[in-house]
C-alpha positions in Angstrom: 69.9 89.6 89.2 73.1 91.3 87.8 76.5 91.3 89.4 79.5 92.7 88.4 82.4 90.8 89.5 86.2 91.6 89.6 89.1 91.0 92.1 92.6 92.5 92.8 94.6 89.2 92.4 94.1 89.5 88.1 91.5 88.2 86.1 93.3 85.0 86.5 93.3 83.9 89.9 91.4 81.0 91.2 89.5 83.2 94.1 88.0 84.9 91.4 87.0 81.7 89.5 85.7 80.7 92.8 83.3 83.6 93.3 82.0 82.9 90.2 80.7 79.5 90.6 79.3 80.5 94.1 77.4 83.5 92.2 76.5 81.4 89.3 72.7 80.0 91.0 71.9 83.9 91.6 72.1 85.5 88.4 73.6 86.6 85.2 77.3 87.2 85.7 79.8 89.4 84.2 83.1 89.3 85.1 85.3 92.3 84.6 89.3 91.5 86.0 92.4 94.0 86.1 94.9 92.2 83.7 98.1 91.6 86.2 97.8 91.5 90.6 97.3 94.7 91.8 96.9 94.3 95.4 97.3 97.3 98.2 96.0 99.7 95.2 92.9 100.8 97.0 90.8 103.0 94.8 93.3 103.9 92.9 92.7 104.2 89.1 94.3 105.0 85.5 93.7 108.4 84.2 95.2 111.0 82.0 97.1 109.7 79.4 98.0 106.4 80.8 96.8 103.4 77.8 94.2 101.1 79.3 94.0 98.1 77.1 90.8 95.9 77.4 89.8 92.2 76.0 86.6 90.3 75.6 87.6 87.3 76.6 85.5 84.2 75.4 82.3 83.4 77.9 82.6 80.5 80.2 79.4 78.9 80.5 77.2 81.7 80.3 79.6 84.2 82.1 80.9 87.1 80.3 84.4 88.4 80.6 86.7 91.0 80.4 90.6 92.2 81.6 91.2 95.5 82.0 94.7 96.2 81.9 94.3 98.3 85.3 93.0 98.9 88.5 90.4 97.0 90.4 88.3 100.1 90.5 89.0 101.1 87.0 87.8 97.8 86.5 84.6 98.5 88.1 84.3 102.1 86.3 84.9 100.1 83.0 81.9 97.4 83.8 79.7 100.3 84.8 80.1 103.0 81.5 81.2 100.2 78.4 79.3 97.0 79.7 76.3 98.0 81.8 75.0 100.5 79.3 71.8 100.0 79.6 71.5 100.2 83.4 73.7 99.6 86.6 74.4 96.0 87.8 72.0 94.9 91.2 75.3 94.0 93.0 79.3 94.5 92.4 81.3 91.9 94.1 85.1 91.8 94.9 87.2 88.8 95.9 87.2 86.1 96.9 90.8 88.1 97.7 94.1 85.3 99.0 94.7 87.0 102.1 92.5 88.6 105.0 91.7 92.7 104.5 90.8 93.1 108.1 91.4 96.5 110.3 93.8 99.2 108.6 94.4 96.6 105.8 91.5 97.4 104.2 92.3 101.0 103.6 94.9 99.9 101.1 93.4 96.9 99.9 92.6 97.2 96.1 89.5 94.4 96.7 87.5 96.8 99.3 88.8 99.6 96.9 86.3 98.3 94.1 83.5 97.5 96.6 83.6 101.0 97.5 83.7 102.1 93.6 80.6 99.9 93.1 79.0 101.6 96.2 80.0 105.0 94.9 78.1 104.4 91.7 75.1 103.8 94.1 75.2 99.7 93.5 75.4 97.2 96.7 78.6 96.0 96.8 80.7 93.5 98.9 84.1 93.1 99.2 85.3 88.8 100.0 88.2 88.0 101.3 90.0 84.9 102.9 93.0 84.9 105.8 94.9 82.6 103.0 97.8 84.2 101.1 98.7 80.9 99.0 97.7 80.7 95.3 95.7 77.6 96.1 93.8 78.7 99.0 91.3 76.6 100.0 87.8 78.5 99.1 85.3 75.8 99.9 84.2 77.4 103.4 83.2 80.3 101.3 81.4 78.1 98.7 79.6 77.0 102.1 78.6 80.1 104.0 79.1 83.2 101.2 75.4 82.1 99.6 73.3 82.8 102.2 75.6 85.5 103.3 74.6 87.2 100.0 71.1 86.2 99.6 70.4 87.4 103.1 72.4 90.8 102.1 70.5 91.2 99.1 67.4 90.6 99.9 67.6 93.3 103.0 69.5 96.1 101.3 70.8 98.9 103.0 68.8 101.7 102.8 72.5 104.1 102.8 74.0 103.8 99.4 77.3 105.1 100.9 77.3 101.5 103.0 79.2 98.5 102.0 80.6 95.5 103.1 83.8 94.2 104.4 83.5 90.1 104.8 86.5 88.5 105.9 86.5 84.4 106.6 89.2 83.1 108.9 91.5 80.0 107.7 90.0 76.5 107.7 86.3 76.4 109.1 85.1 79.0 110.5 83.0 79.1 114.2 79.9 81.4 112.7 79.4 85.1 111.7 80.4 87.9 113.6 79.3 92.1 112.7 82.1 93.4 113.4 83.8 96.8 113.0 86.9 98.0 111.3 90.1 97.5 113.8 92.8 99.5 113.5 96.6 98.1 113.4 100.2 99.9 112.3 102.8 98.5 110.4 106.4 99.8 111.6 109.8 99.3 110.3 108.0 98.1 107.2 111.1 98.8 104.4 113.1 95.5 104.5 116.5 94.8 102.5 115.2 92.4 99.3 116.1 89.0 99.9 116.1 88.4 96.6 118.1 89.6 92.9 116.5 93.2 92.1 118.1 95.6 89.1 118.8 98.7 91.0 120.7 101.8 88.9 124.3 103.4 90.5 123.8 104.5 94.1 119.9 103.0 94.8 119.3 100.8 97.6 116.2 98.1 97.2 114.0 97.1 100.0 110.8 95.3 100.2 107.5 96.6 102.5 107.1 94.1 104.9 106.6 95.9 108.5 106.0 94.6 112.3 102.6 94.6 113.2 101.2 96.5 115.7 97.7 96.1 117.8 96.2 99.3 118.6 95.3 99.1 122.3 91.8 101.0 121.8 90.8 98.0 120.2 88.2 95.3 121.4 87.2 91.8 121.1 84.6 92.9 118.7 87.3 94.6 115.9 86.8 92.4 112.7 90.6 91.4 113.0 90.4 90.4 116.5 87.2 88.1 115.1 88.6 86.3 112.7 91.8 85.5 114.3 89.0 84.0 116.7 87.9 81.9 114.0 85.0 84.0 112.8 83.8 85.4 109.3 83.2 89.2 110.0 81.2 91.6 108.0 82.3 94.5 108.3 79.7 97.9 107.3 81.9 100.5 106.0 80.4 103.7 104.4 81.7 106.5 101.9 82.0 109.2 104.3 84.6 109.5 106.2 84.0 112.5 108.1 84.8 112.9 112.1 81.5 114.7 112.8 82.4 115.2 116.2 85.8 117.3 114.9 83.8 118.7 112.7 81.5 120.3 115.8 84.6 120.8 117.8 86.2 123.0 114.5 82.8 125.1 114.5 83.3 126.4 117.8 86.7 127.7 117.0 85.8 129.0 113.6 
């Protein structure tokens, strides 16, 4: 099997050094990081003009590997068109991410952004994340349940390529899986005054993002936030198309 792996926390971080040894038994791994953090990026990537500078780094026990000087999902486009030249990878992976991309998060989270650019090309792909913001996050409850998790999501692959996955694990051990779907949840009065030096030119003010969170009341006990707050590792299906059919009915009998 070939998996594709890269991250949104830099080439660098240890949840991505983590993946790699949980990956290692299942195949022949490439690794393919964004140079610096670029979390909350999404699917955003580099394009017109913009340099993208890219090293071969030196293999790692049988692992190849790469930084991109970009986004997670121009990460992914990179591993697909300059590595994978003679064919697509069997999986693209994304994590393990420090900190949870539950409910709305995930919309903005650069780690389900290049799950989705893997599932775009048409390749399986799973996003990994961990309710643990701390650079040394403890990954060994993923080491524990991720490789069954994976061999049981490879082994019955969706039949939609527009489908991929969302798997969040909760802090410390977790109580067992849960399928979940994607909560939703609002930030408000998210710009903050820096609490820390910043250069600002004549006349700026500097904030930082760092809002209230708010629970959407539609929600249930079966949104994958309200899950692993419970203690539970969701997996989350999400799919390419994000069309409201039923609006999409409802337009056609105005139009």
């Amino acid at each position: 099997m070939k998996i594709l792996l890269t991250n949104d926390d830099g080439y660098g971080a240890r949840g991505l050094s983590a993946l790699v040894e949980i990956l290692r038994p299942f195949g022949e791994l490439t690794v393919v990081g964004p140079k610096f953090p670029q979390s909350a990026m999404s699917m955003a990537v580099n394009l017109g003009q913009v340099p993208i500078a890219v090293k071969r780094l030196p293999d790692r026990d049988g692992v190849r590997w790469w930084y991109v000087d970009a986004t997670p999902s121009s990460c992914v486009k990179y591993g697909l068109d300059e590595i994978f030249t003679d064919g697509l990878p069997d999986v693209v992976v994304s994590g393990i991410n420090h900190g949870a991309n539950a409910a709305s998060a995930s919309m903005y989270s650069a780690t389900v952004g290049a799950a989705k650019e893997g599932a775009l090309a048409g390749v399986l792909s799973i996003a990994v994340s961990v309710d643990d913001f701390s650079p040394d996050a403890d990954f060994s409850e993923v080491a524990r349940w991720f490789p069954e998790i994976f061999r049981r999501l490879t082994q019955n692959p969706v039949c939609d390529k527009q489908t991929f996955y969302n798997i969040n694990f909760p802090k410390g051990a977790p109580l067992g899986i849960r399928i979940s779907y994607q909560g939703t949840v609002h930030w408000t009065k998210e710009f903050r005054d820096c609490p820390f030096p910043a250069e600002a030119e004549a006349g700026e003010t500097v904030y930082i993002m760092a809002g209230d969170l708010t629970d959407d009341a539609r929600n249930t006990d079966a949104a994958d936030h309200r899950q692993m707050s419970a203690g539970y590792i969701t997996i989350c299906p999400l799919k390419l198309d994000a069309t409201d059919y039923a609006e999409k009915a409802r337009l056609e009998t105005l139009f």
